[in-house]
PyMOL Python script that loads the backbone (N, CA, C, O; Angstrom):
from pymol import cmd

cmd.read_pdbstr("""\
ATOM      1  N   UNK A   1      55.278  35.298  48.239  1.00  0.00           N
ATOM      2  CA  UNK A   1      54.936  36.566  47.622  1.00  0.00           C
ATOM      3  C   UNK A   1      56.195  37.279  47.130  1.00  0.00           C
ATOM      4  O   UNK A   1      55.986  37.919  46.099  1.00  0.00           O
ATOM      5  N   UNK A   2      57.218  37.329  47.509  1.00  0.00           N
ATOM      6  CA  UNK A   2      58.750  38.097  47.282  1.00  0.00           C
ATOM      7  C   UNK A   2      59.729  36.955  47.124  1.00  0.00           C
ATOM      8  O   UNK A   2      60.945  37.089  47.261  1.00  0.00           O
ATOM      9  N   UNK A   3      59.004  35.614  46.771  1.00  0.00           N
ATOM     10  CA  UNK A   3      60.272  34.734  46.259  1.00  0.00           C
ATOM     11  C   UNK A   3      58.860  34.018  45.199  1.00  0.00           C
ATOM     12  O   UNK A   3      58.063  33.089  45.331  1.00  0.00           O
ATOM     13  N   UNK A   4      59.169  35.147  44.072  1.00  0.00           N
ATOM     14  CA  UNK A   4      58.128  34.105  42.712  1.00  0.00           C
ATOM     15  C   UNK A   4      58.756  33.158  42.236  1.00  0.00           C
ATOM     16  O   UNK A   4      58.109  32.204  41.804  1.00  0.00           O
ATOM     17  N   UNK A   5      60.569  33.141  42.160  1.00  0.00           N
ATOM     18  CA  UNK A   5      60.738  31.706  41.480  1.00  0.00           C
ATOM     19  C   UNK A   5      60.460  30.331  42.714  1.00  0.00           C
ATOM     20  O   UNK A   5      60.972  29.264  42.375  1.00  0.00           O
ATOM     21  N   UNK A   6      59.830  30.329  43.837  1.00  0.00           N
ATOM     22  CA  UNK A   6      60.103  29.580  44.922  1.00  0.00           C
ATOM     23  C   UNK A   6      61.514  28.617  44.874  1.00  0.00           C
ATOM     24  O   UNK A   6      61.732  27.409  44.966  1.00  0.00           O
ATOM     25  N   UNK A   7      62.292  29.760  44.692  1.00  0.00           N
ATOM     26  CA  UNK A   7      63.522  28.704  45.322  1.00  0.00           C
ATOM     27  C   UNK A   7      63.520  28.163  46.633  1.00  0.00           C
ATOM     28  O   UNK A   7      63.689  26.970  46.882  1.00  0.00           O
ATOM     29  N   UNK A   8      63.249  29.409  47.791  1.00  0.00           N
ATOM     30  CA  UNK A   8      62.756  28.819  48.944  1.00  0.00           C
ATOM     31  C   UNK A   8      64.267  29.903  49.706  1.00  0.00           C
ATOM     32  O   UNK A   8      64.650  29.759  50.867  1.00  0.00           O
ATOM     33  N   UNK A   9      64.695  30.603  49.012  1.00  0.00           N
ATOM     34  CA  UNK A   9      65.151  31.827  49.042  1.00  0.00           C
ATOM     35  C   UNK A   9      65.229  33.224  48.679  1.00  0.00           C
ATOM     36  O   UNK A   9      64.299  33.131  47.878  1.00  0.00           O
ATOM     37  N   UNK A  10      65.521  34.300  48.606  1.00  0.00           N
ATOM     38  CA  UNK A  10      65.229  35.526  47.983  1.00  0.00           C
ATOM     39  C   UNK A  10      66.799  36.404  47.363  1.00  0.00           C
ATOM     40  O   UNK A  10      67.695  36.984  47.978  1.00  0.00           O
ATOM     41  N   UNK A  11      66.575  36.155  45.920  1.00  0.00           N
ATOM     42  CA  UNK A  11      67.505  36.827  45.382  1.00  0.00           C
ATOM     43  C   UNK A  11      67.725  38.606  45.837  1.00  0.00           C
ATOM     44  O   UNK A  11      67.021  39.457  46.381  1.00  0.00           O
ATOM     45  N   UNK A  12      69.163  38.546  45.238  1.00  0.00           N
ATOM     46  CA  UNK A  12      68.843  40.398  46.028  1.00  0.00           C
ATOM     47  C   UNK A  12      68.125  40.921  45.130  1.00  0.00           C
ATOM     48  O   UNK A  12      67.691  41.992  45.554  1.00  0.00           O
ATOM     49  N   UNK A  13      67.640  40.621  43.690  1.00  0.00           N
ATOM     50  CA  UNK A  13      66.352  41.891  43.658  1.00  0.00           C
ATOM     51  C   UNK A  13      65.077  41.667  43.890  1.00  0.00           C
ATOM     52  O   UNK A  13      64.148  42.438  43.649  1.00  0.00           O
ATOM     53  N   UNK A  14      65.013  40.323  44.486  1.00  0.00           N
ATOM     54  CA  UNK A  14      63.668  39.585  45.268  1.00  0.00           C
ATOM     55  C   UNK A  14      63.358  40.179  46.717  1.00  0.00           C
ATOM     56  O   UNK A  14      62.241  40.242  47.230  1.00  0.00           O
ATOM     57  N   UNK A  15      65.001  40.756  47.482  1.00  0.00           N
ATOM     58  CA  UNK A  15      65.191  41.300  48.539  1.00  0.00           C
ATOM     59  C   UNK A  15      64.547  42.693  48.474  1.00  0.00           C
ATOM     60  O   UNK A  15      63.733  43.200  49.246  1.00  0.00           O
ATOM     61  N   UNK A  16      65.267  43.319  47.056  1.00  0.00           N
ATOM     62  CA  UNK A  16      65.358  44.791  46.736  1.00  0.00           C
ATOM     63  C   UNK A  16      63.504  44.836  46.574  1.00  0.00           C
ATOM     64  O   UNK A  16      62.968  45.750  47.200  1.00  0.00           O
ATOM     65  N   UNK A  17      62.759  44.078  45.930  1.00  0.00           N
ATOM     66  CA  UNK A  17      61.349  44.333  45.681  1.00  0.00           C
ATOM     67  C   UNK A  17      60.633  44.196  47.185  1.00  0.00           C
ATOM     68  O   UNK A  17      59.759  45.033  47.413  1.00  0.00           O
ATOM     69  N   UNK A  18      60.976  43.032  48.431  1.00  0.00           N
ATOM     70  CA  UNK A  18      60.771  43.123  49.441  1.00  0.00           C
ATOM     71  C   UNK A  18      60.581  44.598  50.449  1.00  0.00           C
ATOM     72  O   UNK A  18      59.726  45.290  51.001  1.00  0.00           O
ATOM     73  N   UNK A  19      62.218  44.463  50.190  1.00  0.00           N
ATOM     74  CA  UNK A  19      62.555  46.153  50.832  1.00  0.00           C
ATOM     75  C   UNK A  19      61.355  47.563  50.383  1.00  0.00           C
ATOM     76  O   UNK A  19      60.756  48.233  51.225  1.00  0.00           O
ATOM     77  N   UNK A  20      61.255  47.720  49.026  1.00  0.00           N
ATOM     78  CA  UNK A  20      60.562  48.337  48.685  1.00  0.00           C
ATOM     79  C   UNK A  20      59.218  48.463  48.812  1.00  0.00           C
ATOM     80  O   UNK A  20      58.630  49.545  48.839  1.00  0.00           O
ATOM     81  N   UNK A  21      58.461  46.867  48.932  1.00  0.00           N
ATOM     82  CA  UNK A  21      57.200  46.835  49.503  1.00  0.00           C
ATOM     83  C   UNK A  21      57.244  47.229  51.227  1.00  0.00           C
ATOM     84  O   UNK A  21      56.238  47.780  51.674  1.00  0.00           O
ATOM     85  N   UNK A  22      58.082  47.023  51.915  1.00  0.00           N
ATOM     86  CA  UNK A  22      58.120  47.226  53.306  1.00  0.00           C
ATOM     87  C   UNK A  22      58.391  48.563  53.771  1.00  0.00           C
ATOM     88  O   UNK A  22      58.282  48.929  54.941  1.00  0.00           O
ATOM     89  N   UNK A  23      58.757  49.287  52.776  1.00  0.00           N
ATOM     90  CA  UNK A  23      59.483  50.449  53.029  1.00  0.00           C
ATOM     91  C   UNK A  23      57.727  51.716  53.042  1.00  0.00           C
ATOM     92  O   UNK A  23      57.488  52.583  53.881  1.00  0.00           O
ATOM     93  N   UNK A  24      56.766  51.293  51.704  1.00  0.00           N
ATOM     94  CA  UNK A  24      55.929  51.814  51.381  1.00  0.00           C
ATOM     95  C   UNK A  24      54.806  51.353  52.714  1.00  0.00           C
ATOM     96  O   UNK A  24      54.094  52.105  53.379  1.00  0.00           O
ATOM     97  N   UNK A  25      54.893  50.474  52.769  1.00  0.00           N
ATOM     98  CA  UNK A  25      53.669  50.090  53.766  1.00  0.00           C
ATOM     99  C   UNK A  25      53.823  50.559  55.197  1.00  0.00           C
ATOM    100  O   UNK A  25      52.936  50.615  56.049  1.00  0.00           O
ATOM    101  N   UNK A  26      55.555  51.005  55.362  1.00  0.00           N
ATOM    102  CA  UNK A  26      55.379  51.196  56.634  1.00  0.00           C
ATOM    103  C   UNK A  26      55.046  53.160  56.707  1.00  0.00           C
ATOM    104  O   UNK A  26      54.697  53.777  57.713  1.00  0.00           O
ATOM    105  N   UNK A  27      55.301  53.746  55.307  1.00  0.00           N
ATOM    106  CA  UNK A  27      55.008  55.162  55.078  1.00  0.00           C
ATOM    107  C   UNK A  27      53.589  54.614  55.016  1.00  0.00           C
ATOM    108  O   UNK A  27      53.550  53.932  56.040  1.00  0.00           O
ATOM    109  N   UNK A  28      52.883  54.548  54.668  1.00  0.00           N
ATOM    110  CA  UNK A  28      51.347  54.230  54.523  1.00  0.00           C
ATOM    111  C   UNK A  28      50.861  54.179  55.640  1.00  0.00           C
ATOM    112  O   UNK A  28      49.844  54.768  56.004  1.00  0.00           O
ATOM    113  N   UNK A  29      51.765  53.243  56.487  1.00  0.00           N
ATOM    114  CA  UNK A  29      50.973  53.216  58.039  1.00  0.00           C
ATOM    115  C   UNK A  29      51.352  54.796  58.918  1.00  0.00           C
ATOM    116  O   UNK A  29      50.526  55.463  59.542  1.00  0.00           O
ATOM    117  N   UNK A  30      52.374  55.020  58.795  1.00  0.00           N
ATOM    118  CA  UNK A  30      52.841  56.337  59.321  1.00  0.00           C
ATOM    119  C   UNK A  30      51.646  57.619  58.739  1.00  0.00           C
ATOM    120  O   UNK A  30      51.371  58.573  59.466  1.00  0.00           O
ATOM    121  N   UNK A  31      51.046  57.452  57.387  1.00  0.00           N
ATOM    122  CA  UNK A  31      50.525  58.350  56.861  1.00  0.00           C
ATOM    123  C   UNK A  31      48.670  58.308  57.471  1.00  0.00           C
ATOM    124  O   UNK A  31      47.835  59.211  57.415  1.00  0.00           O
ATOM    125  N   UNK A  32      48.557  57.092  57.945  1.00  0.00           N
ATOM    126  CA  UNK A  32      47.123  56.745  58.209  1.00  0.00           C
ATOM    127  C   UNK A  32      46.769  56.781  59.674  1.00  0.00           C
ATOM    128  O   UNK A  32      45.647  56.784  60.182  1.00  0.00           O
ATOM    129  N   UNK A  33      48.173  56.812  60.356  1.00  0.00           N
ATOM    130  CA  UNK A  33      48.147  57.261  61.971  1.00  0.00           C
ATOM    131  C   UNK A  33      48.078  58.498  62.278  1.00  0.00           C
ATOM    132  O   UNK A  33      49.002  59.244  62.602  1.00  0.00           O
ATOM    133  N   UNK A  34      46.727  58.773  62.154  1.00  0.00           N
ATOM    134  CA  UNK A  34      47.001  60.257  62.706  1.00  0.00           C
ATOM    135  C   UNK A  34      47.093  60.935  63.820  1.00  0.00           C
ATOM    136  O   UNK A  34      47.546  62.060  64.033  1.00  0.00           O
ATOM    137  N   UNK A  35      46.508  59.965  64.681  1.00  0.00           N
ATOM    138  CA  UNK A  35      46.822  60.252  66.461  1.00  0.00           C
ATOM    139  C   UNK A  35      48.085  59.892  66.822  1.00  0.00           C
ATOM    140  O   UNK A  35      48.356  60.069  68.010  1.00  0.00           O
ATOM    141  N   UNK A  36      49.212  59.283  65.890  1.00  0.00           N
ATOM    142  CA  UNK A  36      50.856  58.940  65.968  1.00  0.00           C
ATOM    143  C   UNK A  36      50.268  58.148  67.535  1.00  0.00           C
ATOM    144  O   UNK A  36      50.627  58.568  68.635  1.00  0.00           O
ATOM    145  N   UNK A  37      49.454  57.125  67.378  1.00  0.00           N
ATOM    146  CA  UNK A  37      49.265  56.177  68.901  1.00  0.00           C
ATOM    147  C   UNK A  37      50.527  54.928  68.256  1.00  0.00           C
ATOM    148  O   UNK A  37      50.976  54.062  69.006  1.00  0.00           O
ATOM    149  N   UNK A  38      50.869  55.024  67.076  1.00  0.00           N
ATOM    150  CA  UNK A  38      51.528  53.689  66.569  1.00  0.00           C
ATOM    151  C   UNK A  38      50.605  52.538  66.452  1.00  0.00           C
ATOM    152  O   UNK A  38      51.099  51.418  66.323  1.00  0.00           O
ATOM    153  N   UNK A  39      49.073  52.713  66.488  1.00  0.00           N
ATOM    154  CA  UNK A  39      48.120  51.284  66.166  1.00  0.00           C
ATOM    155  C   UNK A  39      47.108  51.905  65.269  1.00  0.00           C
ATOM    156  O   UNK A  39      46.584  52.888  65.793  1.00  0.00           O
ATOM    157  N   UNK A  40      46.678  51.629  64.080  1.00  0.00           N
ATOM    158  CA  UNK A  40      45.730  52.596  63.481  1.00  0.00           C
ATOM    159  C   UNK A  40      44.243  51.712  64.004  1.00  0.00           C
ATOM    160  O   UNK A  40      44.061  50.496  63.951  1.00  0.00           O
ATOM    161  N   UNK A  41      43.420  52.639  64.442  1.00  0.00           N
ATOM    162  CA  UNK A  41      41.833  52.611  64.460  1.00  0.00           C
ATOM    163  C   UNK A  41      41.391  52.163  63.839  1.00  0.00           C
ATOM    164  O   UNK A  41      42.109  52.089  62.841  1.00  0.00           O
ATOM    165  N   UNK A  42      40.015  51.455  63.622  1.00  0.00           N
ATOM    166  CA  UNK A  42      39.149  51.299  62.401  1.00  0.00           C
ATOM    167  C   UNK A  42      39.015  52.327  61.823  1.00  0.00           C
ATOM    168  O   UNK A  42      39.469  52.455  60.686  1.00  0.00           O
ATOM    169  N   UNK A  43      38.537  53.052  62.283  1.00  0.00           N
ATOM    170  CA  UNK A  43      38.478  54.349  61.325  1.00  0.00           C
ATOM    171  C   UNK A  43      39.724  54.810  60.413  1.00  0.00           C
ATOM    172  O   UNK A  43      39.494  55.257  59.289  1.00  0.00           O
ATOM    173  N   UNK A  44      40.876  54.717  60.833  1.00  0.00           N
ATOM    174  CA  UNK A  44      42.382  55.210  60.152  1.00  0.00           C
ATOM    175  C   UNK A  44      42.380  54.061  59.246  1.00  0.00           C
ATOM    176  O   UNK A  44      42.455  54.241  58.031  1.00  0.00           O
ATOM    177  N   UNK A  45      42.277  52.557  59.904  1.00  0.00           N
ATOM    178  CA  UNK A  45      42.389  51.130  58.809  1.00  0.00           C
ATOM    179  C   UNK A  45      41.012  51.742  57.296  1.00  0.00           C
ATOM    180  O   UNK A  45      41.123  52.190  56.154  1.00  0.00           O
ATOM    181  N   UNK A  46      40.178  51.487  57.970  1.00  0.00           N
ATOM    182  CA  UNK A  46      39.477  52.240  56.698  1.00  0.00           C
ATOM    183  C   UNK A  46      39.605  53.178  55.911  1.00  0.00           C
ATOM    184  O   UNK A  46      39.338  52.846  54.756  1.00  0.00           O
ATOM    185  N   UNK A  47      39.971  54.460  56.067  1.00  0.00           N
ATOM    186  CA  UNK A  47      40.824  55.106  55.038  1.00  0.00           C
ATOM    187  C   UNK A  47      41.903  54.796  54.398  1.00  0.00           C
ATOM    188  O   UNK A  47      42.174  55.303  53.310  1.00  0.00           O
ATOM    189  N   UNK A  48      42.541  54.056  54.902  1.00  0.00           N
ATOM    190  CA  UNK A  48      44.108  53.263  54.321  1.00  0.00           C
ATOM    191  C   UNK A  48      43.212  52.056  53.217  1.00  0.00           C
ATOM    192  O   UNK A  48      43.541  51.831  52.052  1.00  0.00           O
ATOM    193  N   UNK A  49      42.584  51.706  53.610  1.00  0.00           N
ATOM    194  CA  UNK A  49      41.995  50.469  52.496  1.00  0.00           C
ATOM    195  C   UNK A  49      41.052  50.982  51.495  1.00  0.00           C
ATOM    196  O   UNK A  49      40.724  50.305  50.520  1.00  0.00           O
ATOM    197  N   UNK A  50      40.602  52.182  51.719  1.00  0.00           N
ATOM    198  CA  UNK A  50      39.617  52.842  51.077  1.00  0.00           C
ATOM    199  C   UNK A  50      40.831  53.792  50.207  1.00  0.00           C
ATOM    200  O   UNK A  50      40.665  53.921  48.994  1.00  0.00           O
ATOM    201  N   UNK A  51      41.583  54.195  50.617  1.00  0.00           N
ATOM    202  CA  UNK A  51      42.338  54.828  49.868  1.00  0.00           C
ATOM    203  C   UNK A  51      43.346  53.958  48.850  1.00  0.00           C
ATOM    204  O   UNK A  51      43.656  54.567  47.826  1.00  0.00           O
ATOM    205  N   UNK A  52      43.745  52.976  48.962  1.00  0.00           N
ATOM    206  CA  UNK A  52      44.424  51.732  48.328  1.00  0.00           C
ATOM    207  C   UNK A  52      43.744  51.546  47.439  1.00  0.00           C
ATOM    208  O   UNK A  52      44.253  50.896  46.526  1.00  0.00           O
ATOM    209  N   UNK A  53      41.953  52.116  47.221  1.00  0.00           N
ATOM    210  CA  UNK A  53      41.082  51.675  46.151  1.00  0.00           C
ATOM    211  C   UNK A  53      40.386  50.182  46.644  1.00  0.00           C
ATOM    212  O   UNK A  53      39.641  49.850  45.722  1.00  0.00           O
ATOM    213  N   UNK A  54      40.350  49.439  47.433  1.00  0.00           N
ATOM    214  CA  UNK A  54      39.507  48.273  47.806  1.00  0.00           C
ATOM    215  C   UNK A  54      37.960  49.051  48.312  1.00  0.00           C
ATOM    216  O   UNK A  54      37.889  50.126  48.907  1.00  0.00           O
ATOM    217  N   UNK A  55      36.692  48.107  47.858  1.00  0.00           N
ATOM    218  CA  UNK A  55      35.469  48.729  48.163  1.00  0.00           C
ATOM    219  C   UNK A  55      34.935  47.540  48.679  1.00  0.00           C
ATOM    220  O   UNK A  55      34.465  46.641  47.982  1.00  0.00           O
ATOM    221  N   UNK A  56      35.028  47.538  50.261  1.00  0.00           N
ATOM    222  CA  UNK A  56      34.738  46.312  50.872  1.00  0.00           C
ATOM    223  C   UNK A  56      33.445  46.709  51.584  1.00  0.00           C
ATOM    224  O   UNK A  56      33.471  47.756  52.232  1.00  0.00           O
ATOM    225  N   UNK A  57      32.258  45.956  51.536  1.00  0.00           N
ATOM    226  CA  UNK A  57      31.354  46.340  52.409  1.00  0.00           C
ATOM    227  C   UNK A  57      31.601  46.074  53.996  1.00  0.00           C
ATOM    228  O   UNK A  57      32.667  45.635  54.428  1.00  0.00           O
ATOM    229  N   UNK A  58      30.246  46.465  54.976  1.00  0.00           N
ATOM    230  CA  UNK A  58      31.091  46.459  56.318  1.00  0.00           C
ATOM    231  C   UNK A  58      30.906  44.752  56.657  1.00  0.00           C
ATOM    232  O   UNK A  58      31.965  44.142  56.807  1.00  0.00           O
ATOM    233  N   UNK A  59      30.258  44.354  56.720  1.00  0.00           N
ATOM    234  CA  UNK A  59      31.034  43.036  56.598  1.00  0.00           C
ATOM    235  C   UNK A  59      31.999  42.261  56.584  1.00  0.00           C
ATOM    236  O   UNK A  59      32.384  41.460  57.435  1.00  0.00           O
ATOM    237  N   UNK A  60      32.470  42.568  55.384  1.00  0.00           N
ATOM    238  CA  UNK A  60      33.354  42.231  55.111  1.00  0.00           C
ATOM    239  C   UNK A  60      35.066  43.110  55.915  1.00  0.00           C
ATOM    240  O   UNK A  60      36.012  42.614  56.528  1.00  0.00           O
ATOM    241  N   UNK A  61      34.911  43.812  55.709  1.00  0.00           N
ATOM    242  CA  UNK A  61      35.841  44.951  56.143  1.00  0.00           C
ATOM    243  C   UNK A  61      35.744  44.783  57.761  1.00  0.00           C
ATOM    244  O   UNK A  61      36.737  45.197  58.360  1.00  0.00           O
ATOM    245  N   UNK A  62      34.689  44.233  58.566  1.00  0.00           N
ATOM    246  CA  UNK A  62      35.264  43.982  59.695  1.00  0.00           C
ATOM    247  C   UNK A  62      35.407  42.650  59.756  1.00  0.00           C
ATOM    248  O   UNK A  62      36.078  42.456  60.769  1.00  0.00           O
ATOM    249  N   UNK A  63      35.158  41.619  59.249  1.00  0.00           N
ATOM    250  CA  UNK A  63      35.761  40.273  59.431  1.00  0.00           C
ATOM    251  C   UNK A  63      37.241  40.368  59.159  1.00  0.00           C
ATOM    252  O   UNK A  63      37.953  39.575  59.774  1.00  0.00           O
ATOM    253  N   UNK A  64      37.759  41.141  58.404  1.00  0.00           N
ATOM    254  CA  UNK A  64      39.399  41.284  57.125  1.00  0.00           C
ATOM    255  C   UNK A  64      39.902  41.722  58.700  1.00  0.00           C
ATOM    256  O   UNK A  64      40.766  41.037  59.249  1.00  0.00           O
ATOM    257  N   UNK A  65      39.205  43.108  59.507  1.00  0.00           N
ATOM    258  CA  UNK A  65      40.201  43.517  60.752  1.00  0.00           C
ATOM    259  C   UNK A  65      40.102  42.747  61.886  1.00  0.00           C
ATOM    260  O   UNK A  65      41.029  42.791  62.695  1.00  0.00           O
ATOM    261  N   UNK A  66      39.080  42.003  62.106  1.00  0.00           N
ATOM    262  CA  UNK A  66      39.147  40.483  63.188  1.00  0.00           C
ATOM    263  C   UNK A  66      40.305  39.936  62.902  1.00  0.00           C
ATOM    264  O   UNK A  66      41.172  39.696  63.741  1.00  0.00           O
ATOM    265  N   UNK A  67      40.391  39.701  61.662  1.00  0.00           N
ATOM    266  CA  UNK A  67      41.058  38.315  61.330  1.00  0.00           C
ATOM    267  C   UNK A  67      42.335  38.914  61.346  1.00  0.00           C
ATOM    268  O   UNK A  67      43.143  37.999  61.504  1.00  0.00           O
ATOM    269  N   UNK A  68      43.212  40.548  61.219  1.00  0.00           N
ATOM    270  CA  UNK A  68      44.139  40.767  61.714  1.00  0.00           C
ATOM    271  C   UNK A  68      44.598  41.076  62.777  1.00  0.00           C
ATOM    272  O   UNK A  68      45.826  41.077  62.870  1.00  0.00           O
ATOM    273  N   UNK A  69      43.947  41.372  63.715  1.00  0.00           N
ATOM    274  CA  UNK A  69      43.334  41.829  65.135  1.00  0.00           C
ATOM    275  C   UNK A  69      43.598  40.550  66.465  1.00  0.00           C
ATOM    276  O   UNK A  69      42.809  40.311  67.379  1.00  0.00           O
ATOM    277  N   UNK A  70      44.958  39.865  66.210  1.00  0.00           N
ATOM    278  CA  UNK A  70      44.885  38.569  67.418  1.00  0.00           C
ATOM    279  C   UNK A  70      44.237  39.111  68.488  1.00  0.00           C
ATOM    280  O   UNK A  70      43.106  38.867  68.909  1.00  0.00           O
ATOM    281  N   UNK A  71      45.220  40.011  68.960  1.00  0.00           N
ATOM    282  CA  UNK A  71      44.752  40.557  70.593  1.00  0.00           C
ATOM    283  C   UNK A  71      43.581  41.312  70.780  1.00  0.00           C
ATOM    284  O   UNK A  71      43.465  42.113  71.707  1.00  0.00           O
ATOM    285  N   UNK A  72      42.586  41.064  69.826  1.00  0.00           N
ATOM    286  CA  UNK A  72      41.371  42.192  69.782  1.00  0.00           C
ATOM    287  C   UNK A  72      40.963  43.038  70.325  1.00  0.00           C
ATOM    288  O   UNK A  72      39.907  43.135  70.951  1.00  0.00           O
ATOM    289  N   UNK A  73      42.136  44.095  70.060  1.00  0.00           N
ATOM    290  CA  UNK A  73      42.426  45.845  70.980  1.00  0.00           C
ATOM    291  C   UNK A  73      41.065  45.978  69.837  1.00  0.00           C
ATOM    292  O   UNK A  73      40.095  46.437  70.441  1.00  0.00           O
ATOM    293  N   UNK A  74      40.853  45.788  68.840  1.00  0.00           N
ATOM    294  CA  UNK A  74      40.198  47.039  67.702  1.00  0.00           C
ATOM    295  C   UNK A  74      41.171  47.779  67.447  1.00  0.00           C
ATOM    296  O   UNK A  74      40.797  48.945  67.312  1.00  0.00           O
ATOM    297  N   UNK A  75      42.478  47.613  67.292  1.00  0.00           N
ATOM    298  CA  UNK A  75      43.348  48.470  66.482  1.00  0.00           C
ATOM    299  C   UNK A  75      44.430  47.476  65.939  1.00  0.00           C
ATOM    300  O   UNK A  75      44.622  46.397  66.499  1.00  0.00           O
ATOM    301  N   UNK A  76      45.156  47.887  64.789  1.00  0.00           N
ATOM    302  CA  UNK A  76      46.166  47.204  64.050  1.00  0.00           C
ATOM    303  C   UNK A  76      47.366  47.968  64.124  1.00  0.00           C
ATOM    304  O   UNK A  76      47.422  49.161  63.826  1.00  0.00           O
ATOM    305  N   UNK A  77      48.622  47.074  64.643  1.00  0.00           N
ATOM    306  CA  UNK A  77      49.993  47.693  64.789  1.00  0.00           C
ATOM    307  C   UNK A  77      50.546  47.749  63.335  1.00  0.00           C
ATOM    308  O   UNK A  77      50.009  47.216  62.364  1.00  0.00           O
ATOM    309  N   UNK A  78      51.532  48.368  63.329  1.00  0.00           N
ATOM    310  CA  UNK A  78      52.656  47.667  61.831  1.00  0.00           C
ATOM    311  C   UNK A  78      52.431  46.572  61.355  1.00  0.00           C
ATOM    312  O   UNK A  78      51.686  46.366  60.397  1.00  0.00           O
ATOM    313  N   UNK A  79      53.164  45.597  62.084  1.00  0.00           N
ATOM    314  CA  UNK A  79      52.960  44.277  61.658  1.00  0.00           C
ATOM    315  C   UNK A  79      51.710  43.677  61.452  1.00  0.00           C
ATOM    316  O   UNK A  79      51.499  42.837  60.578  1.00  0.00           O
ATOM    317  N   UNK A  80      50.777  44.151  62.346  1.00  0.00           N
ATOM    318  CA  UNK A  80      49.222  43.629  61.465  1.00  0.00           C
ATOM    319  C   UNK A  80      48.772  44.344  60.513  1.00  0.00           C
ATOM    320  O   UNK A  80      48.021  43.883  59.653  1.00  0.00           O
ATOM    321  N   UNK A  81      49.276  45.879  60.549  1.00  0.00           N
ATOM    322  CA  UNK A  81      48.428  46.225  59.064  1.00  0.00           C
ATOM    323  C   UNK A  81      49.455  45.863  57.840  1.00  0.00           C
ATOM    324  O   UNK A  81      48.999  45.625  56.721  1.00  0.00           O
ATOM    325  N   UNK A  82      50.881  45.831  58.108  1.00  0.00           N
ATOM    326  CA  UNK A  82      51.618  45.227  56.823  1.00  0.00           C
ATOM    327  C   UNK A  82      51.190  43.445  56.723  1.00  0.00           C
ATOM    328  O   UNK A  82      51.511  43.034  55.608  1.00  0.00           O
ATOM    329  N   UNK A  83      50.674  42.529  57.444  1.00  0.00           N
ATOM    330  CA  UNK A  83      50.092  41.258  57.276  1.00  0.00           C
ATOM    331  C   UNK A  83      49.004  41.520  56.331  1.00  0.00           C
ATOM    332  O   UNK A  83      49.114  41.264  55.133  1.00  0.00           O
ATOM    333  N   UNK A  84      47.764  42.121  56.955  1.00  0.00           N
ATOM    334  CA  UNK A  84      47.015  42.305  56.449  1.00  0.00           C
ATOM    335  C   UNK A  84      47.076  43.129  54.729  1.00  0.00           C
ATOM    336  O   UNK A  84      46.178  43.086  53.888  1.00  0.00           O
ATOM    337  N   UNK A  85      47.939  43.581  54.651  1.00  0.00           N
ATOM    338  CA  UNK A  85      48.188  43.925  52.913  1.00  0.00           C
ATOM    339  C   UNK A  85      48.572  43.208  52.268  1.00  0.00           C
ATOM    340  O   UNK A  85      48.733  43.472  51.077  1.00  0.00           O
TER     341      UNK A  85
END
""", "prot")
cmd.dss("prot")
cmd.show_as("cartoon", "prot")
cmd.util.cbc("prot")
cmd.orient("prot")
C-alpha cells in the first residue's frame, strides 16, 4: 500500500506519504475515543466508519470488526483500527 513501485522498500516520499497516513489515522482514532479508554467501542468504530463516508450494513460492519477484533474484547485499539483502514 505505501510502496506502489514494489521495490520491496519505501522511498522517503513513500515514507513521507506513510507518515502522513499514520499520523491522520492515529488523530481519527484520538477523535472517535471519546471515553479516552484508548480502545474505541462499536459504537465510536461506527461513527469513525460512518463518518469516513462507508455505508456498511450491520452485517457486514460487524463481520469487518470480528475480523479486526483478535482478542474479541468488542473493542479496537490503534493498531486494529489503523489495520482495519
Amino acid at each position: 500500500l505505501h510502496d506502489p513501485d514494489q521495490s520491496g522498500s519505501i522511498s522517503f516520499q513513500e515514507f513521507e506519504s506513510l507518515h502522513t497516513f499514520l499520523t491522520s489515522m492515529r488523530s481519527s482514532f484520538q477523535r472517535f475515543d471519546a471515553d479516552r479508554s484508548g480502545k474505541l467501542d462499536l459504537r465510536e468504530v461506527h461513527q469513525a466508519v460512518t463518518q469516513a463516508g462507508f455505508q456498511l450494513d450491520e452485517h457486514s460492519f460487524y463481520a469487518t470488526c470480528k475480523a479486526f477484533d483478535p482478542d474479541r474484547t468488542g473493542t479496537l485499539g490503534e493498531p486494529e483500527f489503523i489495520a482495519m483502514t
